[in-house]
BAVEXNU-121347 format. One record per residue (C-alpha): residue in three letters; residue number from 1; x, y, z. Coordinates in nm, 3 decimals, decimal comma, padded with zeros to 5 digits, always signed. Each point is the difference from the previous one (the first is absolute). Layout:
BEGIN
+--------+-----+---------+---------+---------+
! residu ! num !      px !      py !      pz !
+--------+-----+---------+---------+---------+
!    ala ! NUM !       X !       Y !       Z !
...
+--------+-----+---------+---------+---------+
END
This chain:
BEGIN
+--------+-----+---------+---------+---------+
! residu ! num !      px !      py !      pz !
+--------+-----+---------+---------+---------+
!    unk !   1 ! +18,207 ! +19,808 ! +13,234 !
!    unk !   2 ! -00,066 ! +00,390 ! -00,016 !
!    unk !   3 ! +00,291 ! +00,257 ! -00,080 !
!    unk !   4 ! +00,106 ! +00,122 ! +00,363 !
!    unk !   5 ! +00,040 ! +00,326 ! -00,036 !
!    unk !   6 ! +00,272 ! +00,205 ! +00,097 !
!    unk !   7 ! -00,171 ! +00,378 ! +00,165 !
!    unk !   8 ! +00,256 ! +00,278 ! +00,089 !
!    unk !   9 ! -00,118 ! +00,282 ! +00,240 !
!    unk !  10 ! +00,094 ! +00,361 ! -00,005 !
!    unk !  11 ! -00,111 ! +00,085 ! +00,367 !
!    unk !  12 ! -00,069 ! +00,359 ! -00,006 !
!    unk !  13 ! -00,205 ! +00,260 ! +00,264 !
!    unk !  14 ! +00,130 ! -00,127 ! +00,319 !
!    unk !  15 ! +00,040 ! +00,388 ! +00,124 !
!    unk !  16 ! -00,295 ! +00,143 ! -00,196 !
!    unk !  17 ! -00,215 ! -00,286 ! +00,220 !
!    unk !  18 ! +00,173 ! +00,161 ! +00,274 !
!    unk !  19 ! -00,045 ! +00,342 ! -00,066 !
!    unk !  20 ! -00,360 ! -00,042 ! -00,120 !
!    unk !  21 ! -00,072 ! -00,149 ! +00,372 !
!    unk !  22 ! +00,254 ! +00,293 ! +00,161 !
!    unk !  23 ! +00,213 ! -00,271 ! +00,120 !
!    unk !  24 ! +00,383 ! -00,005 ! -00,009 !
!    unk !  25 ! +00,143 ! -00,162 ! -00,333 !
!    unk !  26 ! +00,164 ! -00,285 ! +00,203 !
!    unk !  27 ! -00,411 ! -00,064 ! +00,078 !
!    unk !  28 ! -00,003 ! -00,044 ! -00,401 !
!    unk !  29 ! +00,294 ! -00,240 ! -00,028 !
!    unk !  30 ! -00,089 ! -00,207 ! +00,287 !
!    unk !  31 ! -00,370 ! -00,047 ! -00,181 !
!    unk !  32 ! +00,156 ! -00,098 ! -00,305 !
!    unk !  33 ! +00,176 ! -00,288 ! +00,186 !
!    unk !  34 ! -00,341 ! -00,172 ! +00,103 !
!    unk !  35 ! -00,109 ! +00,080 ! -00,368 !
!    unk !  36 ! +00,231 ! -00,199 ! -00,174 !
!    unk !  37 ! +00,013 ! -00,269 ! +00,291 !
!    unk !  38 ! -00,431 ! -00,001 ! -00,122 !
!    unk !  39 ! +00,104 ! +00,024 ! -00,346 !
!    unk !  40 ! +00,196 ! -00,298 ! +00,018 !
!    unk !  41 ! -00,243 ! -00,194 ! +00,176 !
!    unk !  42 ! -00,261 ! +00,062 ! -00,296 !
!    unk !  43 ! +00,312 ! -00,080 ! -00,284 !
!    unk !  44 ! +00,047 ! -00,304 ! +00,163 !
!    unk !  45 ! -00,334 ! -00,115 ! -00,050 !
!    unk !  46 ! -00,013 ! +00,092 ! -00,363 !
!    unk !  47 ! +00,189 ! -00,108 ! -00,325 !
!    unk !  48 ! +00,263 ! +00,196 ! +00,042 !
!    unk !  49 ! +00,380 ! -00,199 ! +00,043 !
!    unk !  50 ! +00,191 ! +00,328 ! +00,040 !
!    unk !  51 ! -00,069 ! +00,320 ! +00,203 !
!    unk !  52 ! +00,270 ! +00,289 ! -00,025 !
!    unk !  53 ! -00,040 ! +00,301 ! +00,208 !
!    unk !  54 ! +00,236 ! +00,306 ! +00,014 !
!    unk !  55 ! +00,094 ! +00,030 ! +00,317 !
!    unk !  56 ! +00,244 ! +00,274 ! +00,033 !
!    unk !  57 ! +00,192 ! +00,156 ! -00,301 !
!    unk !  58 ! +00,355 ! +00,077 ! -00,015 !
!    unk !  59 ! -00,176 ! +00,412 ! -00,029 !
!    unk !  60 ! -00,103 ! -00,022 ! +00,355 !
!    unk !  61 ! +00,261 ! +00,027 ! +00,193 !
!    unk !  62 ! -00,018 ! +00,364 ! -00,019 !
!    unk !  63 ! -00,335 ! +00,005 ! +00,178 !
!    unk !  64 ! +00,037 ! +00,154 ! +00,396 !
!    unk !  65 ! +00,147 ! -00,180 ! +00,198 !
!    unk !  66 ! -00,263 ! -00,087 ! +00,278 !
!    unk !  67 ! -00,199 ! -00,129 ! -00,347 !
!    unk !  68 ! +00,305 ! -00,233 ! -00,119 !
!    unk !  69 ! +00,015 ! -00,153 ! +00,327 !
!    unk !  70 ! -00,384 ! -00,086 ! +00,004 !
!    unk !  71 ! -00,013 ! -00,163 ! -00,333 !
!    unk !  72 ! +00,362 ! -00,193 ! +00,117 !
!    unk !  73 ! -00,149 ! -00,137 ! +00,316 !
!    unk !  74 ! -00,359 ! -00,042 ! -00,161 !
!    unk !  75 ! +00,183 ! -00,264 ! -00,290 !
!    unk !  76 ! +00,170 ! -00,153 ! +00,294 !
!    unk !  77 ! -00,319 ! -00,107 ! +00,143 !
!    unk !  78 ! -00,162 ! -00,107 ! -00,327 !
!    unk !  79 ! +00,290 ! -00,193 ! -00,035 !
!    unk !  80 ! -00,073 ! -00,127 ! +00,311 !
!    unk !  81 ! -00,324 ! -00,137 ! -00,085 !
!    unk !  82 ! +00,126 ! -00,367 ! -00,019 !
!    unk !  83 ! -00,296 ! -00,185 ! +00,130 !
!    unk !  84 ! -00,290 ! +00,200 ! -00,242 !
!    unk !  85 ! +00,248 ! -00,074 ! -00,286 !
!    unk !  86 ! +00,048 ! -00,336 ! +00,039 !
!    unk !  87 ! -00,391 ! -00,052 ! +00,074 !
!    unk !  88 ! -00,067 ! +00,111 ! -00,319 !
!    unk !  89 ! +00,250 ! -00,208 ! -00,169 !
!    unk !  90 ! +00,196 ! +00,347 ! -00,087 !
!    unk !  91 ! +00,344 ! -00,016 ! -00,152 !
!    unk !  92 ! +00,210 ! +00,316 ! +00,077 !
!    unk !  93 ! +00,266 ! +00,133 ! -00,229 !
!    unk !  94 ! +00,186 ! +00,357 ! +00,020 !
!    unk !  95 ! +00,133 ! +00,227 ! -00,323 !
!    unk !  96 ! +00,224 ! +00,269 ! +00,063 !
!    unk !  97 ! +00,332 ! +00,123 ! +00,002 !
!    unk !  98 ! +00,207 ! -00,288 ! +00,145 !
!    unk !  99 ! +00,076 ! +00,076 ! +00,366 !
!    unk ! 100 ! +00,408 ! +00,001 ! -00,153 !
!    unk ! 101 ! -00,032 ! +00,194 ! -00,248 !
!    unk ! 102 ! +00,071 ! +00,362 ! -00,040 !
!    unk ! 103 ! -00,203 ! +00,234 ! +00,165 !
!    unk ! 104 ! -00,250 ! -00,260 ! +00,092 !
!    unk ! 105 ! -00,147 ! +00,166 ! +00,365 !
!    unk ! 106 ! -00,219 ! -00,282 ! +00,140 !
!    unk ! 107 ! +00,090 ! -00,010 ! +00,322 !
!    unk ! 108 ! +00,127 ! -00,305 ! +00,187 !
!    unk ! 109 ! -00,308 ! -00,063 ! +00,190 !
!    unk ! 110 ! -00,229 ! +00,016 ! -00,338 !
!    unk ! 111 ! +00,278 ! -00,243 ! -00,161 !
!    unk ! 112 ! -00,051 ! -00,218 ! +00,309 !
!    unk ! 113 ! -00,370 ! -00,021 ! +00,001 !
!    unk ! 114 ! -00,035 ! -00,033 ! -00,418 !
!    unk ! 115 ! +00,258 ! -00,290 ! -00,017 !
!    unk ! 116 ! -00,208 ! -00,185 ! +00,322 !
!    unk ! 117 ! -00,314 ! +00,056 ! -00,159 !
!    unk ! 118 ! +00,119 ! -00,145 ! -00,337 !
!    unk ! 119 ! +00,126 ! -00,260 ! +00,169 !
!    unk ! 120 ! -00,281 ! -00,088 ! +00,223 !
!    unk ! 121 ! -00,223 ! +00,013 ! -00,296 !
!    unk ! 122 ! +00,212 ! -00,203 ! -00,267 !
!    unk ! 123 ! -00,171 ! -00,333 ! +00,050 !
!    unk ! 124 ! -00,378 ! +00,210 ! -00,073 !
!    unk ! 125 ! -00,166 ! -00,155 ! -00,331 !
!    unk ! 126 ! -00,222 ! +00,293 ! -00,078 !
!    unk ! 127 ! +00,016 ! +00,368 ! -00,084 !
!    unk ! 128 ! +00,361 ! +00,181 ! -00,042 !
!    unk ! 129 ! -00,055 ! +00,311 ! +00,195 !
!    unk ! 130 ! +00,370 ! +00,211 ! -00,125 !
!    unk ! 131 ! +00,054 ! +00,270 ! +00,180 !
!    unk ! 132 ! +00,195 ! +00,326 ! -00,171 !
!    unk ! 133 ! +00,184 ! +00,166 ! +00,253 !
!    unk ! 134 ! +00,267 ! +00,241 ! -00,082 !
!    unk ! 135 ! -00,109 ! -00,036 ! -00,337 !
!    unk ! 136 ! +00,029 ! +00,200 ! -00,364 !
!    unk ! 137 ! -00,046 ! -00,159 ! -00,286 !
!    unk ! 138 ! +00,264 ! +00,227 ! -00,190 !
!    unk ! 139 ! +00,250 ! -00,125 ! +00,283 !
!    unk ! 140 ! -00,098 ! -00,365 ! -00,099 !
!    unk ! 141 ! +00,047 ! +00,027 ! -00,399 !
!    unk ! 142 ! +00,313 ! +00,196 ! +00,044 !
!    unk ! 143 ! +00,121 ! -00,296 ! +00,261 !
!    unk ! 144 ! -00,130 ! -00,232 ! -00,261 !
!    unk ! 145 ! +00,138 ! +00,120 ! -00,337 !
!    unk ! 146 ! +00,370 ! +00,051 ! +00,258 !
!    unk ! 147 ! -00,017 ! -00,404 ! +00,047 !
!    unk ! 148 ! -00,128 ! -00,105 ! -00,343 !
!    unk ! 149 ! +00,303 ! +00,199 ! -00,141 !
!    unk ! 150 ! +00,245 ! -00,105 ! +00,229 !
!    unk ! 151 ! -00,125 ! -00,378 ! -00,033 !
!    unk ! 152 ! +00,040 ! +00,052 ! -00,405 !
!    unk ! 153 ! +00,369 ! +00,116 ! +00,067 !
!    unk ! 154 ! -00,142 ! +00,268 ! -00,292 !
!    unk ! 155 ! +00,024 ! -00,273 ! -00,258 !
!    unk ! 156 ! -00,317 ! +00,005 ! -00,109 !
!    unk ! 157 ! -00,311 ! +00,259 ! -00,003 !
!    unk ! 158 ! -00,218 ! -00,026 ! +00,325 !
!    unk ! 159 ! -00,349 ! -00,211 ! -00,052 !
!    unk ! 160 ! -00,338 ! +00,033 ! +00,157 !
!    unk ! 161 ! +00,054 ! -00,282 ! +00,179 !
!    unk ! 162 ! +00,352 ! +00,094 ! +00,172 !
!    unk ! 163 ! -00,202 ! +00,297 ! +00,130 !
!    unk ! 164 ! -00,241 ! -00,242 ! +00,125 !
!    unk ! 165 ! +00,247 ! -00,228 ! +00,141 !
!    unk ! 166 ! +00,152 ! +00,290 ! +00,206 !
!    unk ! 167 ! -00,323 ! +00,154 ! +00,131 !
!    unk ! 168 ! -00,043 ! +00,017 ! +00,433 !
!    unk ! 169 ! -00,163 ! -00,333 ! -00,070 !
!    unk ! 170 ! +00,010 ! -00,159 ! -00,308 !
!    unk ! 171 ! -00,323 ! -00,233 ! +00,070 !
!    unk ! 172 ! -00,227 ! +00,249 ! +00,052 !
!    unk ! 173 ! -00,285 ! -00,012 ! -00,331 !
!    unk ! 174 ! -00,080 ! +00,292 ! -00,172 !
!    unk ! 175 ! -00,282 ! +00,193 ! +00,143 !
!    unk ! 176 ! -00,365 ! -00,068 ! -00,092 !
!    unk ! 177 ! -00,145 ! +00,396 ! +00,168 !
!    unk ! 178 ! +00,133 ! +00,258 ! +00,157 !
!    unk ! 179 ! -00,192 ! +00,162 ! +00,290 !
!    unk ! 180 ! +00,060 ! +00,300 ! +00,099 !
!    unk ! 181 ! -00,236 ! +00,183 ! +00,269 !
!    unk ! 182 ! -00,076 ! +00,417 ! +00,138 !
!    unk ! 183 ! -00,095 ! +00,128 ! -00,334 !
!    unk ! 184 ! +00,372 ! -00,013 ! -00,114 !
!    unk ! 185 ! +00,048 ! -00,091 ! -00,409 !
!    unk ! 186 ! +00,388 ! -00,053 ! -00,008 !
!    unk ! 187 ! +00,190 ! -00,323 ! +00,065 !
!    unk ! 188 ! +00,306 ! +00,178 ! +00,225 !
!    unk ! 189 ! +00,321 ! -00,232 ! -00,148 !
!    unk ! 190 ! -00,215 ! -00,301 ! +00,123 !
!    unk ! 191 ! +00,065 ! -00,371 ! -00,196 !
!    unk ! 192 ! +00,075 ! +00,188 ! -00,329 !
!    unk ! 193 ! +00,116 ! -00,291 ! -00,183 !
!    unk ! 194 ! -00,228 ! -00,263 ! +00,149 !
!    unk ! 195 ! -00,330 ! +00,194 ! -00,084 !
!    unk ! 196 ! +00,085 ! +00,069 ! -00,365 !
!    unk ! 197 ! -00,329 ! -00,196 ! -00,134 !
!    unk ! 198 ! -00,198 ! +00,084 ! +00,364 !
!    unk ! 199 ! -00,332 ! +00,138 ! +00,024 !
!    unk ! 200 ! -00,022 ! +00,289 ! +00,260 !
!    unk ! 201 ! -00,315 ! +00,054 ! +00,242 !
!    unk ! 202 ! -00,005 ! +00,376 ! +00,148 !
!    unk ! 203 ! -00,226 ! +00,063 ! +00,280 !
!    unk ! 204 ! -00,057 ! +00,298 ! +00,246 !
!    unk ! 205 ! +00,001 ! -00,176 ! +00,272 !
!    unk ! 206 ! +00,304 ! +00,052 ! +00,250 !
!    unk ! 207 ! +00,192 ! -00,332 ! +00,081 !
!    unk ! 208 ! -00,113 ! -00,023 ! +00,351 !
!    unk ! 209 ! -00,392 ! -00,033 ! -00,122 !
!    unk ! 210 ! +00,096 ! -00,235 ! -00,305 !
!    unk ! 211 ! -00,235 ! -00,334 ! +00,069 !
!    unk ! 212 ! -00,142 ! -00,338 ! -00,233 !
!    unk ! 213 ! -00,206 ! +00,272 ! -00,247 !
!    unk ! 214 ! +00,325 ! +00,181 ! -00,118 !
!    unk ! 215 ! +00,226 ! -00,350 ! -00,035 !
!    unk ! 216 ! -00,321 ! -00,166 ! -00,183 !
!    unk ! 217 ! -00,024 ! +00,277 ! -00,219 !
!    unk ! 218 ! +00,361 ! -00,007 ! -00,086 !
!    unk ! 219 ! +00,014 ! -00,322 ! -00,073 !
!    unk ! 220 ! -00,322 ! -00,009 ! -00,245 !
!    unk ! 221 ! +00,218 ! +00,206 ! -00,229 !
!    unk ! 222 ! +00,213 ! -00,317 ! -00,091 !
!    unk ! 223 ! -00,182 ! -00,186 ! -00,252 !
!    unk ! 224 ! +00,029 ! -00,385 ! +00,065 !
!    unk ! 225 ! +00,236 ! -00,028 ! -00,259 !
!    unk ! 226 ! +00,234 ! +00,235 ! +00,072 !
!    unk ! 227 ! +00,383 ! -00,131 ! +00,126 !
!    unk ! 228 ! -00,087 ! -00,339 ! -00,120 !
+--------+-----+---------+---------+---------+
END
């Protein structure tokens, strides 16, 4: 049985598309949806058990307004896109600041439509798509190394796998590549402790024209025997 691999994606150029085309930014963000509902059809079809995508950051809340309330609605609808997930034997799972938790900001509707889609998709069998919404990476290890040290009572030094244990979601494998799209060469407090060993697969392309050549391509960097 092959190595499924687990593909993370940095979804950058959603308002570059836009501007290039003279369009509104919104334009951009609302591409980018039906991108990574076309990505996701392609991952499904591939060897790949895990697809992580960043969906919003816990840095973007200080975007305009009119912007924030785009990209809210726009994840409500992907969400919302029960009957494509579940015909492609999708799984969905969410990362992020817990709704509870301090100055977590997904709003209730977003909370409503992530918890139906996980639950309408729990009983899939094929690819994980996880969602990172309201999302940093530094927020997550700092939440992380607070629970491993609180769970230790300080009795004893905090391992690698108590950080593990206490990350957004603790069965999620480590990544196999990192794509990240629109020319961009950073990785933006994205997964920082699940891509340690990760390859990384820059393109120019903005999100919103990413297709099958750029995930391919990605994915030839893993060598066969790499995360076995």
């Amino acid at each position: 049985m092959p190595h499924l691999l687990h593909v993370a994606c940095i979804m950058d150029g959603n308002g570059r598309w836009a501007r290039r085309r003279g369009l509104p930014r919104t334009d951009g963000h609302t591409a980018g949806e039906e991108a990574l509902a076309n990505i996701v059809r392609i991952a499904s079809q591939r060897d790949i058990g895990w697809l992580t995508v960043y969906g919003f950051s816990t840095e973007n809340w200080v975007r305009p307004r009119t912007e924030v309330r785009h990209i809210l609605s726009m994840h409500k609808r992907l969400f919302g896109r029960i009957d494509e997930l579940n015909e492609n034997n999708v799984r969905v799972r969410w990362i992020g600041r817990q709704f509870n938790e301090s100055g977590a900001r997904t709003p209730a509707f977003v909370q409503r439509s992530i918890e139906k889609a996980i639950d309408d998709t729990r009983n899939n069998t094929g690819m994980t798509l996880t969602v990172a919404f309201d999302y940093g990476s530094r927020a997550e290890l700092t939440r992380s190394a607070r629970l491993s040290s609180d769970a230790k009572n300080l009795r004893s030094d905090v391992e690698i796998s108590d950080i593990t244990q206490h990350l957004y979601d603790p069965e999620m494998p480590p990544v196999d590549v990192l794509i990240r799209t629109s020319g961009e060469s950073r990785i933006s407090n994205f997964l920082l402790w699940q891509i340690a060993g990760a390859k990384v697969f820059f393109t120019e392309r903005t999100w919103p024209d990413i297709s099958a050549t750029e995930l391919d391509a990605a994915i030839a960097l893993v060598e066969p025997t790499d995360g076995q």
